[in-house]
C-alpha positions, 0 to 999 in steps of 0.5 A: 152311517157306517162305513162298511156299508152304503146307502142301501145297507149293502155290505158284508161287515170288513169294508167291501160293498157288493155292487150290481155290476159284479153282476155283468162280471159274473154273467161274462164269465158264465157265458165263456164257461158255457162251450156247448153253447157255440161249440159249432162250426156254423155260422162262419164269418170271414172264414172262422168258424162260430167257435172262435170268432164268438169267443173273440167277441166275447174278449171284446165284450168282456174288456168293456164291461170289466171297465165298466164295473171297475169305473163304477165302482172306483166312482164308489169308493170315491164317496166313502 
């Protein structure tokens, strides 16, 4: 097998496999980039305003999926 690419023939020819959790990294981030989205006063909770309190949760959100990509993939490299 060549070692540019995994089992599914993924691979872009310099050594790096696109793996699918780059795909939650990618969505993380469109949902940030997104401010019309919560770009609100409504619903508040314990007294902040959606705006904050959502980005907030999405540090959290984005904490865990960023460890999640990277343990996922670290456990691919590993079998190369």
């Amino acid at each position: 097998m060549d070692g540019n690419r995994d089992g599914n023939g993924n691979g872009n020819g310099n050594g790096h496999v696109w793996h699918w959790t780059y795909w939650l990294l990618i969505i993380v981030c469109l949902v940030t980039f997104c401010v019309p989205f919560y770009n609100r006063i409504e619903p508040t909770l314990f007294g902040f305003p959606f705006f904050y309190w959502f980005q907030l949760g999405w540090i959290f959100v984005s904490m865990i999926v960023t460890a999640y990509a990277y343990y996922a993939t670290e456990q691919s490299d590993k079998t190369r």
